[in-house]
C-alpha positions as CSV (number, residue, x, y, z in Angstrom):
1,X,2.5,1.0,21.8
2,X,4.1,4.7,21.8
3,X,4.7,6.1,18.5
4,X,8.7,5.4,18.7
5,X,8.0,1.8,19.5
6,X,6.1,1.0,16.9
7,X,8.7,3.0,14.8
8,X,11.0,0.5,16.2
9,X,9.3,-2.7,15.2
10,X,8.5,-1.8,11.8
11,X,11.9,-0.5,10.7
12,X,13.1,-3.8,12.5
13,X,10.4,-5.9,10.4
14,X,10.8,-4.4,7.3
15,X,13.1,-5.9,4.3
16,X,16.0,-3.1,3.5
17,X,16.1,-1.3,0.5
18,X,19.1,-2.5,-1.0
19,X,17.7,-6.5,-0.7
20,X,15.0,-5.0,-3.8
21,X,15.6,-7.8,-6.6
22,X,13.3,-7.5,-9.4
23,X,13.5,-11.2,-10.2
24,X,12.3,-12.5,-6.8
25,X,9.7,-15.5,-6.7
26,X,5.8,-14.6,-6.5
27,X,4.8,-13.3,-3.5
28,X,2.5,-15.7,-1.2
29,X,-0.5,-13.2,-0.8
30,X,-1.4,-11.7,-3.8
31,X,-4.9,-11.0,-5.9
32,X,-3.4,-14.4,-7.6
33,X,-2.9,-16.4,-4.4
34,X,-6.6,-15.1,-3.5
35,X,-8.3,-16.0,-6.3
36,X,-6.4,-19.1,-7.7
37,X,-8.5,-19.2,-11.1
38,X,-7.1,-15.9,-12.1
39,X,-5.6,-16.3,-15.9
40,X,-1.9,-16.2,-15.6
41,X,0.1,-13.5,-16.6
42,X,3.3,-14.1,-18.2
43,X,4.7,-10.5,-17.8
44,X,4.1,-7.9,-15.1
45,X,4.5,-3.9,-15.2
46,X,6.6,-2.9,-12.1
47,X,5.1,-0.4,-9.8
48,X,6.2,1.1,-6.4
49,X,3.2,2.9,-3.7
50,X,4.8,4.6,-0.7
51,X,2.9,3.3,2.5
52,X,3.0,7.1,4.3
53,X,3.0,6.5,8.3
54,X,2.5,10.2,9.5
55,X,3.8,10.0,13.5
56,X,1.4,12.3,15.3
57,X,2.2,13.0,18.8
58,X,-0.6,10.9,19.8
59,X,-0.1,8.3,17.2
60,X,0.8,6.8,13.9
61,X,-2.0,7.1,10.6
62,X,-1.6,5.8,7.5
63,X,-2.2,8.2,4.5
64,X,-4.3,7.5,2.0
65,X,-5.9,8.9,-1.3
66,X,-8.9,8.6,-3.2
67,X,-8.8,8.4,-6.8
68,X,-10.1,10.6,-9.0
69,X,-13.6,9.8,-10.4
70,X,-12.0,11.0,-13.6
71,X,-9.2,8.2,-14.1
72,X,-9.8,5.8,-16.6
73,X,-8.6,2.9,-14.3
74,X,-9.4,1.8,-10.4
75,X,-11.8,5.2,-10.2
76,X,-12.4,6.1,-6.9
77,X,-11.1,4.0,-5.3
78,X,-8.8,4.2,-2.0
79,X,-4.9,3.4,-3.0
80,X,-1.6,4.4,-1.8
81,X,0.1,7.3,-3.4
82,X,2.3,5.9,-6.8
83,X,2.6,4.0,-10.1
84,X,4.6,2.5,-13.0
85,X,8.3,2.6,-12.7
86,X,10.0,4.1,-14.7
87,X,13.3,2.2,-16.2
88,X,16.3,2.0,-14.0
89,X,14.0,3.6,-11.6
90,X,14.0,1.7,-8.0
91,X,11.0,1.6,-6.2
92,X,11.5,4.3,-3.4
93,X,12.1,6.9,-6.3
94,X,9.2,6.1,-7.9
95,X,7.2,5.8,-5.0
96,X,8.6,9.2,-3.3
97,X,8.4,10.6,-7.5
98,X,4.5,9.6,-7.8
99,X,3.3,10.9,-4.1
100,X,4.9,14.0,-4.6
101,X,3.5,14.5,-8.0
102,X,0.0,13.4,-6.8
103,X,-0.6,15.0,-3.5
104,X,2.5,17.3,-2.9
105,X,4.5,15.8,0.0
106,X,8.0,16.3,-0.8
107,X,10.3,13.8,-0.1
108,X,12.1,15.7,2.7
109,X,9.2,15.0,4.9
110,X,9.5,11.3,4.5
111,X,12.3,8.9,6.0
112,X,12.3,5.5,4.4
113,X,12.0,2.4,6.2
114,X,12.1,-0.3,4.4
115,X,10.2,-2.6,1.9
116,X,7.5,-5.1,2.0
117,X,7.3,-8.3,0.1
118,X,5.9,-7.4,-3.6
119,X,1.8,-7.5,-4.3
120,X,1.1,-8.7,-7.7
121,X,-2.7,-7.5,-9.0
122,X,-4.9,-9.6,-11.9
123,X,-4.5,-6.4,-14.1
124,X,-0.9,-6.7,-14.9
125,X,1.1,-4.3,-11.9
126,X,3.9,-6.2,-9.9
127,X,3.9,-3.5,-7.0
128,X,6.5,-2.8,-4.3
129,X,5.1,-1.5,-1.1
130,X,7.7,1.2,0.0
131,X,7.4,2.1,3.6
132,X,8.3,5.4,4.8
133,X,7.8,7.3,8.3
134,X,6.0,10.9,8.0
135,X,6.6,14.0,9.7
136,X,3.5,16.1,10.2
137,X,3.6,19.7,9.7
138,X,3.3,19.1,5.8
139,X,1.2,21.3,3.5
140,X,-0.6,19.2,0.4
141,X,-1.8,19.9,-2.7
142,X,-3.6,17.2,-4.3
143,X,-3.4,17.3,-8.1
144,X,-7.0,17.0,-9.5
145,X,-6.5,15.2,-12.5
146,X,-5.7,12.0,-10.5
147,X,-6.9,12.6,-6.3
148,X,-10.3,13.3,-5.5
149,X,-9.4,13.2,-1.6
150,X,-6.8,12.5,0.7
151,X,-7.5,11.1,4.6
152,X,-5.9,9.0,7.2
153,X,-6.7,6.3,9.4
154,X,-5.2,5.1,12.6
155,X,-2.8,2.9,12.3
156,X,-3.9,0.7,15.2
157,X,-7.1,0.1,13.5
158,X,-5.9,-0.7,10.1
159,X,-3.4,-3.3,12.2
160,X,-6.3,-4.5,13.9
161,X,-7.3,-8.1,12.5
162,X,-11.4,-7.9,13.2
163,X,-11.3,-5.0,11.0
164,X,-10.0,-7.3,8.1
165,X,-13.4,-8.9,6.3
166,X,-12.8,-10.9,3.2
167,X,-15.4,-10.6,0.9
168,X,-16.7,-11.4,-2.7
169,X,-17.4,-9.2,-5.4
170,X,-18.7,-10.3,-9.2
171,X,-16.5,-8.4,-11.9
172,X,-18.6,-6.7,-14.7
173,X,-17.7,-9.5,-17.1
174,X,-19.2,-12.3,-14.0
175,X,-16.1,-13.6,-12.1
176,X,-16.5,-13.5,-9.0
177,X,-13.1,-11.8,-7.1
178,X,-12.2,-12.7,-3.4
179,X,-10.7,-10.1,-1.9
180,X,-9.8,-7.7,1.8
181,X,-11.3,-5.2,2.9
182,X,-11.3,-2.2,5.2
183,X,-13.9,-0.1,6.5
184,X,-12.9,3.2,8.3
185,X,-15.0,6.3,8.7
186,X,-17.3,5.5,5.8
187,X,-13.9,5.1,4.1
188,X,-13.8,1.4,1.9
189,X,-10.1,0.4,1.6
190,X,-10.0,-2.9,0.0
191,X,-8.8,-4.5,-3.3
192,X,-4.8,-4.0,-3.8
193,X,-4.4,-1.5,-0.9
194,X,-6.2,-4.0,1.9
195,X,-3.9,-6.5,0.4
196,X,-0.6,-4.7,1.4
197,X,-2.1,-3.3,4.4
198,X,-2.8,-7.2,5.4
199,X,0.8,-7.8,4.2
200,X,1.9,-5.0,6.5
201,X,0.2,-7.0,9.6
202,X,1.1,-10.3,8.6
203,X,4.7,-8.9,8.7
204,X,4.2,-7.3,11.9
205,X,2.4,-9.3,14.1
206,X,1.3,-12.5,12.1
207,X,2.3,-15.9,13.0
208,X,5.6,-15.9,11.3
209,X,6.6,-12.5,12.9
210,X,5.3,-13.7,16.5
211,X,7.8,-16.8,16.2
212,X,10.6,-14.3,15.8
């Protein structure tokens, strides 16, 4: 599939911006839906990521960061450039707000294509996954205090089913957590942004989509 193809079918998958309702129902994959035994949580902080798809001339990647080992939360770990919303704020501001803040690309390099369905995380974030196509030729500047590294992966292979394991991990207070998982170039992506990424694909190309 050509880059303008698949630019194609995810703008045509994707919800629009202006269906975002803060009070929709829970989504139906989430770190809750995974592991059922989760304790419930009554309230949830809204957050926005921007899902960067930079279109090289020989393909699409998806963008990622590293957080910093620094951070006092999720250290290290892969994510998607963003963070809390701010009030009032929707959720492609805040996305586009927090990835230029953390790594430097400016909005005017992005073109927003839509919205997936919301991914809600056992430590309290209610996150929007904002979708936006990339135009290469951007400089970055990571900010320290918060990205320890910033790479890409095809997006072929992060579509690609046989590269989504589910595995198990024990928590440091002894619950075990189910969970996706990535592997890419020694890269782990798994956790939250696995999640959305397996969002992305069920949206894309999983049963539901196919029967379109």
């Amino acid at each position: 599939m050509t880059p303008a193809e698949m630019r194609a079918l995810i703008s045509e998958r994707l919800d629009p911006l202006d269906s975002y309702d803060p009070n929709r129902p829970p989504p139906v994959l989430s770190e809750f839906t995974l592991n059922p035994s989760l304790p419930k949580i009554e309230s949830f902080s809204p957050a926005a990521v921007l899902v960067p798809l930079v279109e090289h001339a020989t393909g699409v990647t998806v963008l990622f960061t590293r957080r910093a080992d620094t951070l006092r939360s999720h250290t290290g770990q892969t994510a998607f450039p963003g963070g809390r919303m701010d009030a009032g704020e929707t959720p492609w501001a805040a996305a586009l707000r927090e990835t230029d803040e953390e790594i430097g690309l400016a909005s005017s390099h992005v073109s927003l294509a839509g919205l997936l369905p919301n991914y809600q995380t056992g430590s309290g974030f209610d996150i929007t996954p904002v979708v936006g196509f990339v135009t290469p030729g951007f400089a970055l500047t990571p900010n320290p205090a918060e990205v320890a590294e910033v790479f890409e992966a095809p997006l072929a292979f992060v579509m690609d089913p046989r590269n989504h394991e589910r595995q198990v991990r024990e928590t440091p207070d002894g619950q075990r957590r189910s969970f996706y998982a990535i592997t890419y170039e020694g890269h782990l992506i798994w956790g939250a942004t696995a999640g959305m990424l397996r969002v992305l694909y069920d949206r894309l190309f999983g049963e539901a989509a196919l029967g379109t």
